[in-house]
N, C-alpha and C positions, 0 to 999 in steps of 0.2 A: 615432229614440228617442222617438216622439212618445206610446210603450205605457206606462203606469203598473207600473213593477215592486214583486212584494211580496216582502218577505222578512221571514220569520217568523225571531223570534228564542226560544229557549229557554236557560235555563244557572239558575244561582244566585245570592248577592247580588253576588257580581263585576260581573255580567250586568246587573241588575236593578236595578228603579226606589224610591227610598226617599222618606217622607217626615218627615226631620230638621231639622223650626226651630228646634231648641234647639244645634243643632252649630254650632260657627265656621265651621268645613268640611266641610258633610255630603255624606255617601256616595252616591255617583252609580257605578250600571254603565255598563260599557262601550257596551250596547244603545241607553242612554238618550242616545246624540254617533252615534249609527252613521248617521242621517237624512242628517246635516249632511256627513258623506261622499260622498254619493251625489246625482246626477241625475234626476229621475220614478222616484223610489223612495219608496216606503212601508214603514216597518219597523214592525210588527205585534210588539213587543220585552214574550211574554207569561214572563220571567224572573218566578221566584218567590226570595225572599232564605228559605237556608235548607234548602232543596231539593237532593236528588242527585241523579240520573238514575234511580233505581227510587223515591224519595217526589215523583216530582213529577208519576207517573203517574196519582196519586189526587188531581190536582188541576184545578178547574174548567177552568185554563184550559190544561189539555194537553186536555181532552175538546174546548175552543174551536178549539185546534191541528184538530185530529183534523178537526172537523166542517168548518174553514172553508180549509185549506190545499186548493191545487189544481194541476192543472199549469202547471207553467209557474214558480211558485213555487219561491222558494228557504227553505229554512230554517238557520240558524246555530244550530249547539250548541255550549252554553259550561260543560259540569260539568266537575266533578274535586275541588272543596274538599270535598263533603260526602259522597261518597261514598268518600271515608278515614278517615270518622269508625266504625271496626273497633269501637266499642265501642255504636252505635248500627245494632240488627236493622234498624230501618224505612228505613236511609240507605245502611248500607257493600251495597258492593258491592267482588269483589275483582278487582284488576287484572293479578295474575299466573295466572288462568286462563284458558281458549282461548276465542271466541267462541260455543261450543255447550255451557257450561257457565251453565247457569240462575241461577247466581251468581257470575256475572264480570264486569267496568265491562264488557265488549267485549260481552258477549249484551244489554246493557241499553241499551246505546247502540245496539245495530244493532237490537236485534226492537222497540223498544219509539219509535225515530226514522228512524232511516235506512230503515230499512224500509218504516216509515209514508208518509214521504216519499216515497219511490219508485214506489212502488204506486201515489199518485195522477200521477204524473211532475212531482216536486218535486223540484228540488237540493237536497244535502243538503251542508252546509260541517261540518267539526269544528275545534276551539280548544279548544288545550292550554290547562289555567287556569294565571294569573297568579299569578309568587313570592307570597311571604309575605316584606315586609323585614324583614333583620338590621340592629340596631344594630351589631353587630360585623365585618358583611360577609362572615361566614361562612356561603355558602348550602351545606349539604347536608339531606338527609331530609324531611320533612315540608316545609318552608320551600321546596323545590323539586318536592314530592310524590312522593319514592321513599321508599318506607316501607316496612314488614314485609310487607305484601300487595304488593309494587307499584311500580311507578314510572309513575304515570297521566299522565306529558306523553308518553312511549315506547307506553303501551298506546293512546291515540289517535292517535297518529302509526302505529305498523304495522298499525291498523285501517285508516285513513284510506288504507295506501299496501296492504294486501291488498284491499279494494274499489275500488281506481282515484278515489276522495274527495278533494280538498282537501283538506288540516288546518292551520292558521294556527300556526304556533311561538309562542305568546302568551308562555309558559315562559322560551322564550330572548330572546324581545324584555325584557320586562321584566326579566328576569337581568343582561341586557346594560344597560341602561339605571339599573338598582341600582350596578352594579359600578361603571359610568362615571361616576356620580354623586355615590355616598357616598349613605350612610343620612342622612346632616344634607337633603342637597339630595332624593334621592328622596322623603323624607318628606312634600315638600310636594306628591306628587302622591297623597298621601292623606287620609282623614279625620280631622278633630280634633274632641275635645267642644267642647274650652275654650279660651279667651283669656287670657289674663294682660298689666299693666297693665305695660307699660316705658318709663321716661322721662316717664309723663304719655300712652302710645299705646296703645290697646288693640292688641296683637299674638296671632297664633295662638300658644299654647302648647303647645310640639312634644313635652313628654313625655305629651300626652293623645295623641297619633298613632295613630290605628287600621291596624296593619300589615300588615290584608287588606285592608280596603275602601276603593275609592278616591275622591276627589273629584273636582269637576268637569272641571279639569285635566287629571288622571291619567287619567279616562274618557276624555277627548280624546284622549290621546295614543295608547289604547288600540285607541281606534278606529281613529285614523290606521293605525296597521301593519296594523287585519285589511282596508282599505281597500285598503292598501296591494299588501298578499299576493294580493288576489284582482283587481287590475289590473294582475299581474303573472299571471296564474292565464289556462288557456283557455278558464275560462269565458263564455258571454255575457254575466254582471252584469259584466264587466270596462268593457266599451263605459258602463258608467251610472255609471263613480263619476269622480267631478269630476276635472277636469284638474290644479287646483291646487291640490289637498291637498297639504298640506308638514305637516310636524312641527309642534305647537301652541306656540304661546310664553306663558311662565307668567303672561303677562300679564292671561291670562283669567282668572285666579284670584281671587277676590275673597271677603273676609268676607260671610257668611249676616247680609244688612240686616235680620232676623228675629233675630238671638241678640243673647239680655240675657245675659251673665255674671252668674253664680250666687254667690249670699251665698251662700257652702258651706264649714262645716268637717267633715271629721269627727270623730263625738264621741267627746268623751274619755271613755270608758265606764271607766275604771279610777280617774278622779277622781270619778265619779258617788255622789252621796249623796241618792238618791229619797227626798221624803218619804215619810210613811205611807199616802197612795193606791197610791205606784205602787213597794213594797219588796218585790220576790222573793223575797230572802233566798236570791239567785241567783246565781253570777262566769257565768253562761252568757245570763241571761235578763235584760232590763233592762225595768222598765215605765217608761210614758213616754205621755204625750197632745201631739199638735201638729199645727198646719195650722190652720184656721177654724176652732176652737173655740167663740167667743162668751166664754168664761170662761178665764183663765187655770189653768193645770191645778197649781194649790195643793192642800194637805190637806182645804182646805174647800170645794173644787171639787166638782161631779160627777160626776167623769170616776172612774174607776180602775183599774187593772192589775196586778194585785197577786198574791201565792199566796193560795191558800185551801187547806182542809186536803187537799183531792181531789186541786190542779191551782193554775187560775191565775183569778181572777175577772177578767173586762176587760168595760168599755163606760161609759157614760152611761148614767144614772138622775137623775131630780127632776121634779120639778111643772112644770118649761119641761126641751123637748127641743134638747140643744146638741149641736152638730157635723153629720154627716153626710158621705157618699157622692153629692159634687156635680160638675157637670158641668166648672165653671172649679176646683175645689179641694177640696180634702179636711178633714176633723178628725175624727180618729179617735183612741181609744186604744187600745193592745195593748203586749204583753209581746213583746220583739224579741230575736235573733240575730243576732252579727255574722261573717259568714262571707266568709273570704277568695275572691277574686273567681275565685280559679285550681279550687278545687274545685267538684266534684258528690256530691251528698246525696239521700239520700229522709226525707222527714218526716211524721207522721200523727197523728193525737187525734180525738179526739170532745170536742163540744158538747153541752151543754144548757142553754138559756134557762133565766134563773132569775128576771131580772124583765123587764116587757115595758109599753112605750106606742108600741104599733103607730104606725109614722109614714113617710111617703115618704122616699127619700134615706136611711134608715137602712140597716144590714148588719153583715154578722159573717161571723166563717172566717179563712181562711189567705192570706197576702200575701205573697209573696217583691219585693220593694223595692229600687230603686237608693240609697234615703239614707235616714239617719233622726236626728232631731230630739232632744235632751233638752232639758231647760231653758228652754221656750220663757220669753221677756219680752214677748211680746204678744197679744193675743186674738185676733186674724184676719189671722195670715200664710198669706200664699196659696203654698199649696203643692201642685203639680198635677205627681209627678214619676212615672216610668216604675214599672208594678207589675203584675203576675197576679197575678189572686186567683181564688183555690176555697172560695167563698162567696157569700151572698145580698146580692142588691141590692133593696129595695123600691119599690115604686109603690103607689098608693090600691087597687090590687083583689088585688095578688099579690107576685109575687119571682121577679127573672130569680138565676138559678145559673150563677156562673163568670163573671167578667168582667176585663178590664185596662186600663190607663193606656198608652199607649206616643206619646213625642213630639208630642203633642195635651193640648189640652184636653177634649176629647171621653172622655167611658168608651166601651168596645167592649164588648157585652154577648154572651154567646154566645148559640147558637139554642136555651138553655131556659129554662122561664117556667112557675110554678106558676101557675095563678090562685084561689088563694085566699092567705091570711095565715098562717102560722106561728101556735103557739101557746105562752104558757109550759110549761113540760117538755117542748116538741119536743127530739128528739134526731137531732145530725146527724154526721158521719162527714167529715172531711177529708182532704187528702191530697194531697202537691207533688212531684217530682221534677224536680230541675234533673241534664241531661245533656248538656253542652257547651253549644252556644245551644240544646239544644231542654228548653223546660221545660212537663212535663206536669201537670194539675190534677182532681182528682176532689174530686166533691161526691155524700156520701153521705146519701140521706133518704128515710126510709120505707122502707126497703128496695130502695131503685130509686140506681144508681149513673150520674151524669154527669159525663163524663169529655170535659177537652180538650188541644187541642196547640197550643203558642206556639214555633215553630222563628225560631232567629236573633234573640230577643228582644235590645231593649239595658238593657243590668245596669249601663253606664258611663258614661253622659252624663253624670252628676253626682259620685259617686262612683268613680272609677276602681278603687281598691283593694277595697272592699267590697259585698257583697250582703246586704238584712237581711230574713232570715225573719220573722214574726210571726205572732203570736193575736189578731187585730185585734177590734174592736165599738166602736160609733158609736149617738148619736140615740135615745135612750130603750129600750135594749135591756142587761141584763148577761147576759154568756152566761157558765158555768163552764166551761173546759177541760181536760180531762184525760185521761190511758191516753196522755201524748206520746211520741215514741218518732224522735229523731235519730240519722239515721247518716251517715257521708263517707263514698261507693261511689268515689272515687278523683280524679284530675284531669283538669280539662276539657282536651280538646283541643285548645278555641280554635274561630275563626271560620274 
């Protein structure tokens, strides 16, 4: 065994690699412990979180798959969460039809992997995805993936056993390991945002538990069985996986030396009494300015968010530009939504600049947001929390369009960029849709539409309960908003 073996990993956030400093217990795939199983093995673990087996075809790194996989090579596929999402075209795929049906898990998984695989003479492994835990210990439907289209642990499995394939019972191990456990104890083989203080101890706080995704632990253990299955399997990777893997003990679990516990309430929007900057005159819309400000956001501040007769007036204006669109934190104001975390919505308006002191770090548009602030009491709380936005960001020559916040300090700006400056009376076109994790963004200007996709986004590190929509503007800009237009398209389905 002196050969370096590869094996390619594919699947979705089960699978796949995260990166959560803000979690107590952040989310780790299964792919990311698979190494540590195995002997002169290399795992190539290119999981995408979010991803089903027909959206992951249009991504980099299935073309990386494609180009770099060879004989000899193994590859592990790990879908099934996302491609039961029936209510999203670019993901479901259905699993109670036959393998030569162009929309069925089983043609998606064979023409689009197994096949791929084989062709170059690549093993090709399949894995049934992992329960979804019950507090109640009641696994059926969804929670074990048999659903209206389907039961995708059974549609992998008689793929796996009509092509003579491996397939790992991921399904039944984890089922097995729920049941035996109880939801109190299995919980800790998954992800948590938050901590909460007992006795004087910071402890994990278990009603934050993410009941797909797992932690470091839980990826352990995860891997342990497909290790398991496949040194028990005839394959040759059996010869490479370590002699003395055993079942992982929880001892490896350890709080994220990375997480500050969050001053976070949220607000009490129904006691809210906005002054005159930021009065709707709304039970739906609340204005409101926070994060780095420079000024507190009083009457005689510069900030405002307010109705005006069209719509909604939001941003900063005065002789000195306060707030902005920063790399460690924000200050911004906008008119907000508070929307329970279980639905899905589309939302739209149009913009128009009404005053303008062109400045870097400024912007405007649409914001869907894990938390949100009233009443601040200090000028420069740093506030750098998870958000897409479908809106402009500035720099000294132009404006990148479409950008998000996610578990970083860092903004992620998409791939477009005016180069020139906005002007007063620009008018622009916005537009959000959140569908389960995946939440779309369009940015409308000049008649030219940019449009992007944020799949498995997190809505809860901070807030568990709520997501808050907004009309955002910051930094010597007031934009007017108007023609707004909310709807709830139904519930999400979850991760």
């Amino acid at each position: 065994m002196n050969n370096l073996i590869k094996i390619y990993v594919v699947g979705d956030s089960t699978v796949s690699s995260f990166n959560d400093y803000t979690y107590f217990y952040p989310r780790y795939g299964y792919g990311t412990q698979l190494e540590e199983c195995f002997c002169n093995a290399k795992v190539i673990n290119l999981a995408l979180s979010g991803r089903s087996s027909k959206s992951f075809i249009q991504e980099k790194n299935y073309q990386k798959l494609i180009d770099e996989m060879s004989n000899g090579d193994y590859l592990l596929i790990g879908f099934g969460h996302n491609d039961e999402k029936y209510d999203d075209e670019t993901r479901f795929t259905d699993a109670t039809k036959p393998i030569d049906d162009a929309t069925s898990f089983k043609y998606s998984l064979y023409n689009n992997y197994i096949k791929k695989a084989q062709a170059v003479g690549a093993t090709p492994i399949l894995c049934t995805p992992i329960v979804r835990i019950c507090k109640d210990n009641n696994y059926v439907g969804s929670s074990i993936h048999d659903t209206k289209y389907g039961n995708y642990q059974e549609a992998i499995k008689s793929l796996a056993s009509e092509l003579g394939l491996l397939s790992i019972d991921l399904t039944s191990y984890s089922l097995a390991d729920a049941k035996r456990l109880g939801y109190e104890r299995v919980a800790f083989q998954h992800a948590m945002t938050t901590g909460t203080m007992i006795d004087g101890r910071l402890v994990a706080d278990t009603k934050s538990v993410d009941k797909t995704h797992l932690n470091y632990f839980g990826a352990k253990v995860m891997a342990y069985y497909v290790a398991k299955e496949i040194s028990k399997s005839n394959l040759a990777l059996k010869e490479y996986v370590k002699l003395d893997i055993k079942y992982p003990d929880d001892s490896v679990l350890q709080m994220n030396p990375e997480y500050i516990m969050p001053v976070y309430k949220e607000p009490k929007i129904a006691s809210y009494e906005p002054n005159s900057n930021f009065d709707t005159k709304s039970n739906e819309w609340f204005g409101t300015a926070f994060g780095a400000l420079d000024e507190l956001p009083t009457a005689a501040s510069s900030y405002l968010a307010r109705k005006s007769d069209l719509g909604y007036l939001v941003g900063q204006y005065s002789k000195t530009n306060h707030g902005g669109i920063i790399m460690s934190c924000d200050g911004i104001a906008g008119v907000f939504k508070q929307i329970p975390i279980k639905y899905n919505f589309k939302f739209k308006c149009k913009a128009t600049i009404k005053k303008l002191q062109y400045a870097s770090q400024s912007g405007f548009g649409l914001m869907l947001r894990d938390d949100m602030y009233l009443n601040q009491d200090e000028a420069k709380k740093v506030i750098a929390s998870n958000y897409v936005c479908a809106g402009t960001l500035t720099d000294a020559n132009g404006f990148a369009i479409n950008y998000k916040r996610e578990s970083s300090t860092e903004i992620t700006r998409s791939e477009f960029y005016v180069n020139y400056q906005y002007q007063i009376n620009d008018e622009f076109g916005f537009e959000i849709e959140r569908l389960g994790q995946r939440i779309t963004v369009k940015t409308i200007y000049k008649n030219k539409e940019y449009f992007n996709e944020y799949l498995d986004f997190d809505l809860v590190a901070i807030d568990g309960n709520y997501m808050y929509l907004g009309m955002f503007a910051t930094k010597g800009i007031v934009v007017e908003y108007t023609n707004d237009e909310f709807e709830i398209t139904g519930t999400s389905q979850g991760a």
